[in-house]
C-alpha positions as CSV (number, residue, x, y, z in Angstrom):
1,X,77.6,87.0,104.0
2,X,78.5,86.9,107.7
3,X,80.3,83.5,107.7
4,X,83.3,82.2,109.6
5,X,85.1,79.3,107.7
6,X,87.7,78.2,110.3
7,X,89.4,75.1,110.7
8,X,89.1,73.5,107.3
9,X,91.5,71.5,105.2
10,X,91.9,71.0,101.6
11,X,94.3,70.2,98.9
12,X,93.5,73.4,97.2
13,X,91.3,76.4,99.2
14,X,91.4,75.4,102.3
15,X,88.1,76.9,103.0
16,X,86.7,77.7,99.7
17,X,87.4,77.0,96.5
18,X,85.9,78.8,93.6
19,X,85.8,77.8,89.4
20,X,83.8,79.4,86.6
21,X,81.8,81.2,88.9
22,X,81.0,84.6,90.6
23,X,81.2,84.2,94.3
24,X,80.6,87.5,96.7
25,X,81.9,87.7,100.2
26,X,80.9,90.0,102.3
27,X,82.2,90.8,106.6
28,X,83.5,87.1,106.5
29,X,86.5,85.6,108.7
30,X,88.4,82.7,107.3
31,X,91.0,81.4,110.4
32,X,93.3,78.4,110.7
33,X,92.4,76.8,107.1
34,X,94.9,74.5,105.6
35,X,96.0,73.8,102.1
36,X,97.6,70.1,101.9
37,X,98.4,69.8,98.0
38,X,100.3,71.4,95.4
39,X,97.4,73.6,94.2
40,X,97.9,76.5,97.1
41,X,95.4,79.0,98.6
42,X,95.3,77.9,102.7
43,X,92.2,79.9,102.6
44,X,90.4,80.8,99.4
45,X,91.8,79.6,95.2
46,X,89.9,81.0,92.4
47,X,90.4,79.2,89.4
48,X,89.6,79.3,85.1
49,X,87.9,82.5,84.3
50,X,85.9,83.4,88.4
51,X,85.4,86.7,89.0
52,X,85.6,87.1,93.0
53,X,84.0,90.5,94.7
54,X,85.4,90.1,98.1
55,X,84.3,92.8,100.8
56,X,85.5,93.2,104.7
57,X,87.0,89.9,105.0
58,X,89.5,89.2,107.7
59,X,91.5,86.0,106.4
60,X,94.0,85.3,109.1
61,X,96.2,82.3,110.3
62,X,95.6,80.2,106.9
63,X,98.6,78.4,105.6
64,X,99.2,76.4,102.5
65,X,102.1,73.8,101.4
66,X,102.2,74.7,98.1
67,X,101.9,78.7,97.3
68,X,99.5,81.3,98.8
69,X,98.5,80.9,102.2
70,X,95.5,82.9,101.8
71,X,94.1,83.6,98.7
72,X,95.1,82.6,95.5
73,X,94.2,83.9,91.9
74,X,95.0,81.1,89.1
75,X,92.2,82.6,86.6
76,X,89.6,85.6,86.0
77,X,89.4,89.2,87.6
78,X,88.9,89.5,91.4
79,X,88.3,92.4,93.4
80,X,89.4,93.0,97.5
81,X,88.2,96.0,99.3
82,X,87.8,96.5,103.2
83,X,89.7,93.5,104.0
84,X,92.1,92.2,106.5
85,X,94.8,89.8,105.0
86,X,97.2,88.8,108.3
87,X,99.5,86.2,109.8
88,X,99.1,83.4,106.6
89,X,101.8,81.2,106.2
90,X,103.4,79.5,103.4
91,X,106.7,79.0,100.9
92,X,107.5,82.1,99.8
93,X,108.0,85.7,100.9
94,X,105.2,87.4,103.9
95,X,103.6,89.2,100.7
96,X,103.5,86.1,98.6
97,X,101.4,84.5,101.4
98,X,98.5,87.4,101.8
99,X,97.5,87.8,98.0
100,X,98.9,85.8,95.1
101,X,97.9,86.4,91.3
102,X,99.3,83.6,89.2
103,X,97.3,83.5,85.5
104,X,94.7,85.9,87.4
105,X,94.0,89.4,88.7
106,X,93.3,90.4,91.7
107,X,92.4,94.2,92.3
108,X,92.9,95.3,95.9
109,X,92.1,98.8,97.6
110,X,91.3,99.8,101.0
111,X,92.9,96.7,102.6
112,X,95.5,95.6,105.0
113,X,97.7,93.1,103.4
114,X,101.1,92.1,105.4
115,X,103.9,92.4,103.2
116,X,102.1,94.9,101.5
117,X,99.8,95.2,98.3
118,X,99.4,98.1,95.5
119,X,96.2,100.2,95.5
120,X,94.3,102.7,96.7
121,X,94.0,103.0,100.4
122,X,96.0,99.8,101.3
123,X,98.4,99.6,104.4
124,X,100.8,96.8,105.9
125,X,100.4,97.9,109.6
126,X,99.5,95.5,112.3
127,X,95.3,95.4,113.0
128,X,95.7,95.1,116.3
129,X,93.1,92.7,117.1
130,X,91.8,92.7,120.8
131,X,92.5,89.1,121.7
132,X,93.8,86.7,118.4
133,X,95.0,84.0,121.0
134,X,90.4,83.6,122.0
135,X,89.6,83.9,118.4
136,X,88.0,87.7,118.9
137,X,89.4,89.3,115.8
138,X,87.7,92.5,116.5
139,X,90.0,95.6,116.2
140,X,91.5,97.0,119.5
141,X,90.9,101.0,120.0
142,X,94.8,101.6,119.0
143,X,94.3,99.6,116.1
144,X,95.0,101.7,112.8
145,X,91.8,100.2,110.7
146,X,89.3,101.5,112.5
147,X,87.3,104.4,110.0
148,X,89.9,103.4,107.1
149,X,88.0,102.0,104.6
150,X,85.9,102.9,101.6
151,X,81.9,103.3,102.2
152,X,81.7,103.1,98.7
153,X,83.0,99.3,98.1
154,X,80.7,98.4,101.1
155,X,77.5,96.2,99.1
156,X,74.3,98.2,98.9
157,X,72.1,97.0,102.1
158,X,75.2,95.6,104.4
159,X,74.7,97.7,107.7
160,X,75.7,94.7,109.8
161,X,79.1,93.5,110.4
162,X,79.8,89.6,110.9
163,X,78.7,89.3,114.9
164,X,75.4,91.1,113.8
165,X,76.4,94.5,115.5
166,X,76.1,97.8,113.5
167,X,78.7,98.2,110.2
168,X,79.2,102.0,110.4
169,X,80.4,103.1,113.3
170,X,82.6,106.4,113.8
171,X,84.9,106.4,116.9
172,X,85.5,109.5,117.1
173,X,88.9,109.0,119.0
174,X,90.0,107.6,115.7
175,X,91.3,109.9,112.7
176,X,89.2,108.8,109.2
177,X,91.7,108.0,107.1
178,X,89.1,105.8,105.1
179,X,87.1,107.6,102.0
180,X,83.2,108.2,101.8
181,X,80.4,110.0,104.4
182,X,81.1,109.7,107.6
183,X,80.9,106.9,109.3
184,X,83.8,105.5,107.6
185,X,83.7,101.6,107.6
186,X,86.2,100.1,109.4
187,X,88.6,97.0,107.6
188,X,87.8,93.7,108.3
189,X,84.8,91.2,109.0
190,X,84.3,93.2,112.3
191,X,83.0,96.6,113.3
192,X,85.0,98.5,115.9
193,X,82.3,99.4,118.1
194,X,82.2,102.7,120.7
């Protein structure tokens, strides 16, 4: 919960790489991780039967040699809500690069994937981050995130986003096009705040 994995390199996950487990993510920000090997996933691989509940992640700028430049699913069920998957590199097509199920499934709703991902609530639209070039992946006012997520897929308890400022935050400039009570979360590891 609130962790920025940035920089890393790997043959396969980058950052993190998960196997017969049950790992939880919550308002993290994986950035400029590296996958050097064949096995793929410049930011996060799950592997043989790992059940991944990943929630308001922004995974941005990871690349991969192989397949996946941000996440990859070999094995087990994973679910994405509230997340921000943007600008990941790799072989393969833009969609190929944000979220790749390969002998796995990933479920993902509420979510901004580039090249686009089925579910509930997802979008392919720019974030609009304020300033990507400083590493502040906060969402500008025009960005279209801001109150589009699902309150609901938020984890009991969260109410603080990754720099420790409030998670719910309505700005009131911004249509809710997310689902639940307002405040409606915003996508991503960061809080859009007033």
């Amino acid at each position: 919960e609130r962790c920025v994995f940035g920089g890393n390199t790997a043959a396969r996950g980058g950052a993190r790489e998960f196997f017969l487990s049950q790992p939880r993510g919550t308002n993290c920000l994986f950035v400029d991780n590296v996958s050097t090997g064949s096995g793929g996933g410049g930011a996060i691989w799950l592997g043989n039967s790992t059940t991944a509940t990943l929630r308001n992640l922004t995974v941005y700028g990871n690349s991969s040699n192989a397949t996946a430049g941000a996440i990859y699913n070999t094995g087990g069920t994973s679910t994405i809500a509230n997340s921000i998957i943007w600008g990941n590199t790799g072989p393969g097509t833009t969609a190929q690069n944000g979220i790749r199920s390969a002998g796995g499934s990933t479920s993902t709703t509420y979510s901004c994937v580039q090249g686009g991902a089925t579910g509930a609530g997802n979008v392919s639209a720019d974030p609009q981050f304020e300033d990507v070039a400083n590493d502040a992946f906060r969402l500008s006012l025009a960005s279209p995130l801001i109150d589009a997520g699902a309150n609901a897929s938020v984890p009991a308890g969260t109410t603080v986003a990754l720099a420790g400022a409030p998670r719910f935050v309505d700005i009131a400039s911004t249509p809710d096009t997310g689902t639940g009570t307002q405040p409606i979360v915003a996508l991503g590891a960061s809080e859009r705040q007033i």
